[in-house]
C-alpha positions as CSV (number, residue, x, y, z in Angstrom):
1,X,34.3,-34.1,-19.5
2,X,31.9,-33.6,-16.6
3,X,28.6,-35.2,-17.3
4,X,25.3,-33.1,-16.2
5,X,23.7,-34.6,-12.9
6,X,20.4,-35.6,-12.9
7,X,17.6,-33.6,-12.3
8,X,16.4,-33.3,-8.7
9,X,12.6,-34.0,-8.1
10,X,12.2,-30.4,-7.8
11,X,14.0,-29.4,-11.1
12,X,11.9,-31.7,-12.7
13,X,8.6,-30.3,-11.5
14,X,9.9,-26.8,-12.0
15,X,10.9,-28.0,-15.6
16,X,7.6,-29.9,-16.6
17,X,5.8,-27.1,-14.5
18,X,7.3,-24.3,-17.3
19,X,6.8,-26.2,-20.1
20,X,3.2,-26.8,-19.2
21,X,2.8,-22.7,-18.7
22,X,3.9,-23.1,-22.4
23,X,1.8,-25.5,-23.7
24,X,-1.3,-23.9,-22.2
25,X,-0.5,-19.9,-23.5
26,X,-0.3,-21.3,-26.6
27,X,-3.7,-22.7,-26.0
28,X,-5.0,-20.0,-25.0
29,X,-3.7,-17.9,-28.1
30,X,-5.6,-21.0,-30.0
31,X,-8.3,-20.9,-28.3
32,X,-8.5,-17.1,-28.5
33,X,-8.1,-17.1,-32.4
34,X,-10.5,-19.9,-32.9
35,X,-13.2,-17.5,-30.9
36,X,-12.0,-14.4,-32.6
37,X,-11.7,-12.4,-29.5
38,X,-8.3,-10.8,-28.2
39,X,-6.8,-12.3,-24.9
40,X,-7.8,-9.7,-22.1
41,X,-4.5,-8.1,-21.2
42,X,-5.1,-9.4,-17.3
43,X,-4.7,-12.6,-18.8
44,X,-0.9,-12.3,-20.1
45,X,-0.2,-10.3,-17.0
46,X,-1.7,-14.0,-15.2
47,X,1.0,-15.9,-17.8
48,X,3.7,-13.4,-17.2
49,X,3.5,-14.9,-13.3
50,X,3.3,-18.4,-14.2
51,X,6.5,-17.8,-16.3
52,X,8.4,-16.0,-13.4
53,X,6.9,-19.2,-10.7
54,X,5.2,-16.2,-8.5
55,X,3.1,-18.5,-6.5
56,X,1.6,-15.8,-4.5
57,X,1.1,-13.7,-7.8
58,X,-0.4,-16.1,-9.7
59,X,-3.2,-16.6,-7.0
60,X,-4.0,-13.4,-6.5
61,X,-4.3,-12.8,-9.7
62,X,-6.5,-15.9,-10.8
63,X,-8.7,-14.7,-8.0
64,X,-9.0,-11.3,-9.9
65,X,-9.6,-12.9,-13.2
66,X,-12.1,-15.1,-11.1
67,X,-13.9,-11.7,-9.4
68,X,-14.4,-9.8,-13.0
69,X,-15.6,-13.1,-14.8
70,X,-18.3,-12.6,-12.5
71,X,-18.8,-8.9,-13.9
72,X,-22.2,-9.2,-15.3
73,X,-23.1,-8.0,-19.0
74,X,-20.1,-6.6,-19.1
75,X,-18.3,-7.7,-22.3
76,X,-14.6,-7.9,-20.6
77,X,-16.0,-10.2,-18.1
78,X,-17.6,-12.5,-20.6
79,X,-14.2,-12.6,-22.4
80,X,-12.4,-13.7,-19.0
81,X,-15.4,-15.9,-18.8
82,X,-14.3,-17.8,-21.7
83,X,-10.4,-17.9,-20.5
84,X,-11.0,-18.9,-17.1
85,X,-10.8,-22.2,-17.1
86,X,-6.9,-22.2,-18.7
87,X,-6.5,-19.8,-16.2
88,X,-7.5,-22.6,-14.1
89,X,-5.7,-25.3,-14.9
90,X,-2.4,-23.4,-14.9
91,X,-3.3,-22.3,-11.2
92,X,-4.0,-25.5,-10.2
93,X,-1.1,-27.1,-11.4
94,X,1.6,-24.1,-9.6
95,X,-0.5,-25.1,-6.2
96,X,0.2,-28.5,-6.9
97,X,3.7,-27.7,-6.9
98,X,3.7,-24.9,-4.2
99,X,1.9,-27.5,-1.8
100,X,3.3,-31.2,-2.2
101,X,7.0,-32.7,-1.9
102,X,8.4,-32.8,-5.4
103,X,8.6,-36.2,-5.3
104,X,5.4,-37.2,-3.9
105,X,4.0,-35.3,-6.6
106,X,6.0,-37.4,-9.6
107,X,5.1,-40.0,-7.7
108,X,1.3,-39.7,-7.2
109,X,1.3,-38.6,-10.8
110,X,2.8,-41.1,-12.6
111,X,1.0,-43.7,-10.4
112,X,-2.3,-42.3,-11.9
113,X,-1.5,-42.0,-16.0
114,X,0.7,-45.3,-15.6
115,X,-2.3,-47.2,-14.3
116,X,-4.5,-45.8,-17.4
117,X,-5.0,-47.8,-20.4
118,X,-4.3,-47.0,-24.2
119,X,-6.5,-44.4,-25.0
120,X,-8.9,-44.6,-21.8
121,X,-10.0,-40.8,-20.8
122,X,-9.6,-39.8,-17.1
123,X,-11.6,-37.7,-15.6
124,X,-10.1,-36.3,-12.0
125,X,-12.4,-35.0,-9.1
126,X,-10.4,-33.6,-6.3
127,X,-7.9,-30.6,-6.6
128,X,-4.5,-32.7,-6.9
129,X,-6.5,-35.9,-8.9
130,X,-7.9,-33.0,-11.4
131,X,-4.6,-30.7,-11.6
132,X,-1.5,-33.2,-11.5
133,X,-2.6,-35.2,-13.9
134,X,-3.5,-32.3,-16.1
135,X,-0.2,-31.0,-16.3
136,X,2.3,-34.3,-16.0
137,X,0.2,-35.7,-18.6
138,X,1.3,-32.7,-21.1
139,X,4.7,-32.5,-20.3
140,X,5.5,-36.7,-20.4
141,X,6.5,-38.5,-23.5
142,X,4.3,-40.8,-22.7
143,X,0.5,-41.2,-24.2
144,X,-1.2,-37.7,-24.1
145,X,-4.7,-38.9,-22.3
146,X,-8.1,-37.1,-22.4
147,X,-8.0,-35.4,-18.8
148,X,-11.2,-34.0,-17.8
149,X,-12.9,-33.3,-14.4
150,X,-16.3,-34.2,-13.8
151,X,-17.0,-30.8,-11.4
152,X,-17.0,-28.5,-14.1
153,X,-19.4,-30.2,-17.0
154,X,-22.5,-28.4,-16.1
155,X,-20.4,-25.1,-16.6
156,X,-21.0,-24.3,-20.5
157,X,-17.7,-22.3,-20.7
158,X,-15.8,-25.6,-19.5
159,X,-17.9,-27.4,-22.2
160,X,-16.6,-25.4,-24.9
161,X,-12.8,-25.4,-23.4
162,X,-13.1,-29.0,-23.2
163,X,-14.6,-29.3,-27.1
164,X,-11.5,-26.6,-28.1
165,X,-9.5,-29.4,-26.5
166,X,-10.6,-32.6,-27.5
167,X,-13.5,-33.0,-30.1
168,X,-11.2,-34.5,-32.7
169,X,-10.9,-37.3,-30.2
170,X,-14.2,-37.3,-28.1
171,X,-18.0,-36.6,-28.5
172,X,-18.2,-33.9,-26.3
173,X,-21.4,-32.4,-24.5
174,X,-23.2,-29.4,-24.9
175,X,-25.4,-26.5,-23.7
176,X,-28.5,-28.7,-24.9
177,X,-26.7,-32.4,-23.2
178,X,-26.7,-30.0,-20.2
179,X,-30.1,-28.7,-20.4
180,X,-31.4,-32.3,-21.1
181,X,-29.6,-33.6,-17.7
182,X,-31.0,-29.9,-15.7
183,X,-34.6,-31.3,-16.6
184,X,-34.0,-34.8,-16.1
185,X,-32.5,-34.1,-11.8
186,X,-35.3,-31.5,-11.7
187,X,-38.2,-33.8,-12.6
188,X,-36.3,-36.5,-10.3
189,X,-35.8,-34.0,-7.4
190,X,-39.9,-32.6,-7.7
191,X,-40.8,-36.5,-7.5
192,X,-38.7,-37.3,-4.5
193,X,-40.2,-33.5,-2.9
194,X,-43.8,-34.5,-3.1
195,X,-43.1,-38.1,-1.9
196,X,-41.5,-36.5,1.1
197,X,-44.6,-33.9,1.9
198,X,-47.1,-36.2,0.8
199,X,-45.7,-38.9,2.9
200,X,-43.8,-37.5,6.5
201,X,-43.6,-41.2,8.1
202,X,-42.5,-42.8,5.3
203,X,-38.1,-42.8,5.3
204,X,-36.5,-39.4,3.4
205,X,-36.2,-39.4,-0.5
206,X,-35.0,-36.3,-0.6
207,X,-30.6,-36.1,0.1
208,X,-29.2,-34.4,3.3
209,X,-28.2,-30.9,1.8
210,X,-30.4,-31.0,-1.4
211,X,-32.4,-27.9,-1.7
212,X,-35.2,-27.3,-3.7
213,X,-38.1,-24.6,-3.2
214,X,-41.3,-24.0,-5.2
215,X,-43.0,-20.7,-5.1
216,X,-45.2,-19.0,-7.4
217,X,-44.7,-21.7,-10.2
218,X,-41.2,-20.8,-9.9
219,X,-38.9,-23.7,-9.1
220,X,-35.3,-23.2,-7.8
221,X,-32.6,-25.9,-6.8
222,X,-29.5,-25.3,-5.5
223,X,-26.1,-26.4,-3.7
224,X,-23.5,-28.7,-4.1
225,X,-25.4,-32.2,-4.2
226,X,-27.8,-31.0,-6.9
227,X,-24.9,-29.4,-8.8
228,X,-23.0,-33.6,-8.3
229,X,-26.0,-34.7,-9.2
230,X,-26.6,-32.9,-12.4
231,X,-22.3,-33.6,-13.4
232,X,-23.2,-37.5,-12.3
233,X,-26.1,-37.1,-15.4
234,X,-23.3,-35.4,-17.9
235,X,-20.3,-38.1,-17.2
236,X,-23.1,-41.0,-18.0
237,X,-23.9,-39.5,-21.0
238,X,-20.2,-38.8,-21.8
239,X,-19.5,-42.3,-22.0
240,X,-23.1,-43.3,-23.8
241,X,-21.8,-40.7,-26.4
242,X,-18.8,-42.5,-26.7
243,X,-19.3,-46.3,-25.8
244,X,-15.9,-46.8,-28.3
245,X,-13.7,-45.2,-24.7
246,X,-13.0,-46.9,-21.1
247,X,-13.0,-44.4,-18.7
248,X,-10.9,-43.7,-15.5
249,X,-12.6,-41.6,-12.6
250,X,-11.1,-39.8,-9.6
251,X,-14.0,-38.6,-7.6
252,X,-14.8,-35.8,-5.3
253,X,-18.0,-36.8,-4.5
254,X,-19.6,-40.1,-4.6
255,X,-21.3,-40.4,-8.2
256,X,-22.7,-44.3,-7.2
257,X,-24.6,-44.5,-10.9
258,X,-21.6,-45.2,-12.3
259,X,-20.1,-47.8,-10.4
260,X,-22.4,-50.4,-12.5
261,X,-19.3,-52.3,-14.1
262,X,-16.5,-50.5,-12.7
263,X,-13.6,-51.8,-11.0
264,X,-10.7,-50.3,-9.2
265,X,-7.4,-48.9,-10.9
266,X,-4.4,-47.0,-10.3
267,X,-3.0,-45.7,-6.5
């Protein structure tokens, strides 16, 4: 008899990359139940992709999904709203695949969830430390880890996806965790504003990039460092809301307030 020959790198990926499709439509058909909507049709057309390994497909259509979630009032858009962020994943993990060697990707991968102790969530920053995990982690017979990303937890949709996901397992945060860590960088950031006017020789509190205005009683703050600085806020009360858990963090920006303790692991 002619034994099978092992899987090449990029079998494997292809493999793990199908069954994850799998694994997340059926989430989403969860999910979908649990909120008692119907899955926008866009969305199985998105699925249908994934299945056939359209790279080009799938992007162009995750950037259509992306362009009506942004559709105002409109109640389709609030729907796809709710679906993105599967959407999201499953995009993530196909441009995984589209752009690394096969190998490098098993490799960087498993270098990350082998370096993760029993039961310690990780929570991935960049595009690859967020999106290979994600998807190796659900297709190994290994220990299925809590895999979060810290970009996304001022985003109230990704805090309901992420409570769908995990809250038999995690204390997860909410609109009003969010709301509490909004106030708490705005009355920071105002401080650090009127040191800086009231003060001009004194050195900058305020953070290249960080932009706040005040007119007319009406504050508004904006940009990528205030948005860091609001997820720093959310991961530190993640883990006060679930001091039980050791966490694991890939970062995309530098979130220094929670380097207090920590030590370095994995690749």
């Amino acid at each position: 008899t002619r034994h099978r020959e092992k899987q090449t790198p990029e079998e494997q990926v292809a493999a793990r990359l199908n069954a994850f499709d799998k694994n997340r439509h059926e989430i989403m058909q969860r999910y979908a139940e649990k909120l008692g909507v119907a899955v926008p049709v866009e969305l199985e057309k998105f699925f249908d992709a994934a299945d056939a390994g359209d790279w080009a497909e799938i992007d162009r259509l995750y950037k259509e999904l992306e362009k009506k979630s942004r559709g105002g009032n409109d109640a389709d858009a609030h729907t796809i709203q709710k679906f993105l962020q599967v959407a999201k994943e499953v995009r993530g993990a196909h441009e995984a695949a589209h752009s690394w060697p096969a190998q490098d990707l098993l490799d960087y991968g498993s270098a990350v969830l082998n370096s993760l102790q029993p039961g310690m969530v990780y929570i991935g920053g960049t595009d690859a430390g967020r999106f290979i995990p994600t998807f190796l982690n659900e297709t190994s017979g290994g220990e299925k880890h809590i895999v979060l990303t810290q970009n996304a937890l001022a985003d109230g949709t990704y805090l309901d996806y992420a409570n769908f996901l995990y809250g038999d397992r995690l204390k997860t945060l909410d609109g009003q965790d969010s709301q509490h860590a909004f106030s708490e960088y705005l009355a920071n950031i105002q401080k650090r504003y009127e040191h800086d006017q009231k003060f001009p020789d004194e050195p900058k509190q305020m953070r290249p990039d960080e932009n706040y205005k005040s007119e007319a009683g009406r504050v508004q703050i904006s940009g990528q460092v205030a948005v860091m600085s609001i997820n720093e806020l959310l991961v530190k009360m993640l883990q006060q809301k679930n001091p039980e858990l050791s966490f694991a963090m890939e970062e995309s920006f530098s979130l220094p307030s929670t380097y207090a303790g920590a030590v370095p692991l994995g690749p």
